[in-house]
N, C-alpha and C positions, 0 to 999 in steps of 0.2 A: 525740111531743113537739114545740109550737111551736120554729120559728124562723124569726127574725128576719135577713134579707138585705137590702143594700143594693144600691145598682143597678149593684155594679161585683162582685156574686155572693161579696161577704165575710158570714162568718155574725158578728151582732152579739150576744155575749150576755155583756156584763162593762160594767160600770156604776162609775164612779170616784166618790165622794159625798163633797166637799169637805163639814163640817159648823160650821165657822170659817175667817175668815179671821185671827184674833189667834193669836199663837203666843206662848210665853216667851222665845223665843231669838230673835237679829234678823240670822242669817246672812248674809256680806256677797255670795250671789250670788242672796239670795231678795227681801230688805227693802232699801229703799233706806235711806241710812246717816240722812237724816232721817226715818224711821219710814212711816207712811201712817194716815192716818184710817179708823179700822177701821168699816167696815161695822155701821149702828146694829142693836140687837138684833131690832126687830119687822122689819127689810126681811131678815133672815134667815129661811130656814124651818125652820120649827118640827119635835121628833122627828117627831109626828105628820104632818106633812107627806109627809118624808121617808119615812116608812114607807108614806103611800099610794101615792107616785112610783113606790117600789121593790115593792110588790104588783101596780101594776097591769105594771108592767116582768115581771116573772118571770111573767106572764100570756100575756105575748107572746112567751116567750124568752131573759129575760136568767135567766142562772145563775151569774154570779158577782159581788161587789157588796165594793167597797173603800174604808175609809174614811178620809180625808185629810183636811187644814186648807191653809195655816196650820196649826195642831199639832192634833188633834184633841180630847187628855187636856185640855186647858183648861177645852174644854167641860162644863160639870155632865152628871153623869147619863148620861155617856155608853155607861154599862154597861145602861143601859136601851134605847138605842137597838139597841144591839147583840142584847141577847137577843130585842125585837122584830124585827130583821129576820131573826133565825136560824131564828123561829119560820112565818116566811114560805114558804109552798110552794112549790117551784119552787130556791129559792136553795140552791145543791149547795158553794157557796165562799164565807167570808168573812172579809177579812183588814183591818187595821190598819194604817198608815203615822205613824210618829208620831220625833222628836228621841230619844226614849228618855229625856228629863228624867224623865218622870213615873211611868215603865214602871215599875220599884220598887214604886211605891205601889200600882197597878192591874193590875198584870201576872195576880193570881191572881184579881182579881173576873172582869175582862175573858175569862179564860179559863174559868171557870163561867155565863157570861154565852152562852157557844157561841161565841167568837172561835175562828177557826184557827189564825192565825200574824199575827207582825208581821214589819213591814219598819224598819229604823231606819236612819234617815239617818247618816251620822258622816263625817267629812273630815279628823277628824287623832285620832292617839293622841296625841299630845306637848303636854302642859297649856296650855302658856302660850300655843301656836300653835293647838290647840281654843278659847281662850276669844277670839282675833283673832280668830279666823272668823266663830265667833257672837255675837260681843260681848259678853261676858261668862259664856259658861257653862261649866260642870263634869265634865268628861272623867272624873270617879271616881265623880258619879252617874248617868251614862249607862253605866258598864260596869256598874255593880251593876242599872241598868234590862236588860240585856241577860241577864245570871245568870239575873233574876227570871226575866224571860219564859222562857227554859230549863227551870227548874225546876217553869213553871207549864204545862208541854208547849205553848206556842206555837211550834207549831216545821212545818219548818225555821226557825231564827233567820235573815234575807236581812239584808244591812250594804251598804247604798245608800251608794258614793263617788263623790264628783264631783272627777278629779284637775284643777287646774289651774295654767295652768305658771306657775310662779315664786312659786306659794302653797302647792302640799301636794304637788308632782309627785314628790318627793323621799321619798315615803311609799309611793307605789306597792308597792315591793316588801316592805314593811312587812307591808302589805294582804293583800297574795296568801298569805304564809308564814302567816298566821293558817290557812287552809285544809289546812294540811301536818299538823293535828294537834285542831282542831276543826271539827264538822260544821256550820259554817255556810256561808251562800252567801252569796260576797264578790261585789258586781254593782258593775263599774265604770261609771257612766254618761258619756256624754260632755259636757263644758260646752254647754249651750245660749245663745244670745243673746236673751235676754228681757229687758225692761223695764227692767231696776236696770244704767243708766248708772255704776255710782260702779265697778264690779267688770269688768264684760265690756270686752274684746278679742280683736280675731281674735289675736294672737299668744299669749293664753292662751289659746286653743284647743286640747287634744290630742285627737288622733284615736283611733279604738279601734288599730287598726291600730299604733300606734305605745305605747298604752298594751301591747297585750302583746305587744307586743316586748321589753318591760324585764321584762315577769312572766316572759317564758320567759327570760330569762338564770337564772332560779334554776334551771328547770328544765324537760323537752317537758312539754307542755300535750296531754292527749288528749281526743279532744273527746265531750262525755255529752250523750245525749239523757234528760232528763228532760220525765217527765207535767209537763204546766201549767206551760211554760217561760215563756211567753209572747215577749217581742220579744228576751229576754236569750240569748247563745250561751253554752254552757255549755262548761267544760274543767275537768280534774282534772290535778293531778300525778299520778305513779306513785305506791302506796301511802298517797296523800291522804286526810282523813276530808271531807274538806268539796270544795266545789266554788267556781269561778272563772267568774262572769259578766261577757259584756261586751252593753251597750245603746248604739247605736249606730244615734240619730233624724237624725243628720246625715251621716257618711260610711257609710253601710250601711242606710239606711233602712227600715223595716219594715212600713210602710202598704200593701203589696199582701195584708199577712199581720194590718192591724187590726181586731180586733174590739170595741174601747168607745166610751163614751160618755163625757163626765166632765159632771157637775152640781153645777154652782158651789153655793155657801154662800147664797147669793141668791134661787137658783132659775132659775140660765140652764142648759139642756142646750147643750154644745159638743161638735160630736160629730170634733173634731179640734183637740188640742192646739196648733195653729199655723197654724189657719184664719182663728181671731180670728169666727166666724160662731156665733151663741148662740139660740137660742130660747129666749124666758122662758115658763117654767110658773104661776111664780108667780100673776098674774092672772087665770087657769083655776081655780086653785083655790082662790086666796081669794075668786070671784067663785061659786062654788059650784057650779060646771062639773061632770056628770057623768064618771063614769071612760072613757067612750067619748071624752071629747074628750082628756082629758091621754095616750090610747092615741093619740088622733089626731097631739098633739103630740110626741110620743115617733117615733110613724113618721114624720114628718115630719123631724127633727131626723135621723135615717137616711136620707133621700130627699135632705136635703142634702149628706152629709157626703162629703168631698172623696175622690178618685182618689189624691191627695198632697199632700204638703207642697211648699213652694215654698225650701225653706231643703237642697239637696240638694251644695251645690260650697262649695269653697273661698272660691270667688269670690262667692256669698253671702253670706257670715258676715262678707267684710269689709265689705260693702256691703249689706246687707241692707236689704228694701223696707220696713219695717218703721221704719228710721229718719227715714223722713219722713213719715209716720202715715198712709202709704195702705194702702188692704186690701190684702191676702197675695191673689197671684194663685193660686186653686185649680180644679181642674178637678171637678165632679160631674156624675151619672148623668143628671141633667134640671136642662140651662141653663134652663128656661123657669121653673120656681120662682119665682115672687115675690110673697111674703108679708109684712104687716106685721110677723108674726110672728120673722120671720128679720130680725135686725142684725147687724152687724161693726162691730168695733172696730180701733184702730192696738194695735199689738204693746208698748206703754208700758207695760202693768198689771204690777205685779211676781207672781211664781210664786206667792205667798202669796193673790192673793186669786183667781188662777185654779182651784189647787188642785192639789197634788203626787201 
């Protein structure tokens, strides 16, 4: 079986495939509170695009492939993209990232389609404080989006929370006690400081660290090794149906342990969420570039991709380099690299059109 190594001896083979950057919901730590000019439909790439990226990728190596926006159900058809990549040799995993808005309506195509499981973001049970978050959406059809996908064996059901202080920190334990009696995995992430000025402060910052420290007042936390955990620490209560994720990109950082890549809506491979450094594919293949070159560009896009992140202290998060639009200082395998190919960006973009 290929694989795919980068020059710091990580094996690369999970692929994050942003397919939108438009969502329905305008979360206040995703979307800036004046919206963003969404990315026009033909500088997107097209299914078929995306299905070539991801053949000739599991050619090389990658074996598991996730599909993200912005929200991704928005997009038409998307149950077509999904049974084409399932049908793809090589691809052993393939999961779904979506608000849960729409999960109801799709939950059982998407699952005859060959979907695995979803992941649903969610930040508050409590109506009226769900709909300030997201700016107007509906906490009663995102729980029946979560049912569905249940009942449509998308499963494990993972419930992605981002606690932050003085907005939902007060729900943490909320969160956690859902586990005490259904089998889903509650994954706390920790606030990052990306792009959307109207939301971030370092003072609503919570650490993991301090996030469960408030879950275990309910109760000890023991700690489960599950298959295909990936960056998330796993813990159960005693007698628990479900499990207690914590992801933790800033106080506990995982990059000696990364293995993806994520490929924007656009067609840039970033092969680090906080590097801000992008390789466009796009130009390769609407210039009708053989598969040997987007193979090229793929390894490539691995040949750059950083040692770490540069967002690792406290004292980052208050000051982050990122506020004054210079590149993110990263260290990779071959300083000498430089390619037209390779850009960096300042840390401004919001999460939505990076890709979650």
């Amino acid at each position: 079986m290929s694989r795919l190594r980068d020059g710091f001896q990580r094996t690369i083979d999970y692929m994050r495939i942003s397919i939108t950057d438009r969502c329905n919901l305008r979360c206040i730590y995703c979307m800036p509170s004046n919206g963003h000019k969404s990315i026009g439909y033909k500088k997107i790439l097209s299914y078929e695009e995306i299905v070539r990226i991801v053949k000739v990728a599991a050619g090389i190596g990658v074996r598991k492939v996730r599909i993200t926006g912005g929200e991704p159900l928005v997009r038409k058809n998307v149950t077509y993209l999904i049974a084409s990549i399932k049908n793809i040799n090589g691809i052993e995993d393939l999961s779904l990232t979506t608000n849960g808005v729409l999960l109801s309506r799709y939950a059982e195509e998407l699952s005859d389609a060959g979907l695995d499981r979803v992941n649903i973001s969610l930040d508050s049970f409590r109506p009226d404080r769900y709909r300030e978050i997201t700016r107007g959406g509906d906490i009663d059809v995102v729980l029946r989006g979560i049912e569905a996908a249940e009942k449509a064996g998308l499963l494990p059901i993972k419930i992605n929370v981002v606690p932050i202080r003085g907005v939902n920190d007060d729900e943490i334990e909320e969160f956690a006690r859902i586990t005490l009696k259904a089998p889903y995995q509650v994954r706390f992430i920790e606030f990052m400081p990306f792009g959307v000025k109207d939301i971030w402060g370092p003072e609503k910052y919570i650490s993991t660290d301090e996030i469960k420290s408030i879950v275990e007042g309910i109760g000890l936390l023991k700690p489960v090794k599950l298959r295909k955990s990936g960056p998330a620490r796993y813990f159960r209560f005693d007698g628990a149906t479900g499990v207690i994720g914590f992801i933790s990109p800033i106080s506990h950082h995982f990059c000696e342990e990364c293995n993806r890549l994520r490929l924007t809506a656009d067609g840039k491979l970033r092969p680090c969420l906080f590097s801000e450094t992008e390789i466009d594919l796009k130009p390769a293949i609407r210039s009708g570039a053989p598969d040997d070159e987007i193979e090229r560009l793929i390894k490539l896009s691995i040949e750059v991709k950083p040692e770490g992140h540069n967002i690792r202290s406290q004292k980052s998060i208050v000051n982050p380099k990122s506020s004054s639009g210079h590149q993110s200082s990263v260290k990779t395998s071959d300083q000498s690299i430089n390619s037209s190919l390779v850009t960096r960006h300042s840390l401004k973009r919001p999460m939505s059109r990076i890709g979650g």
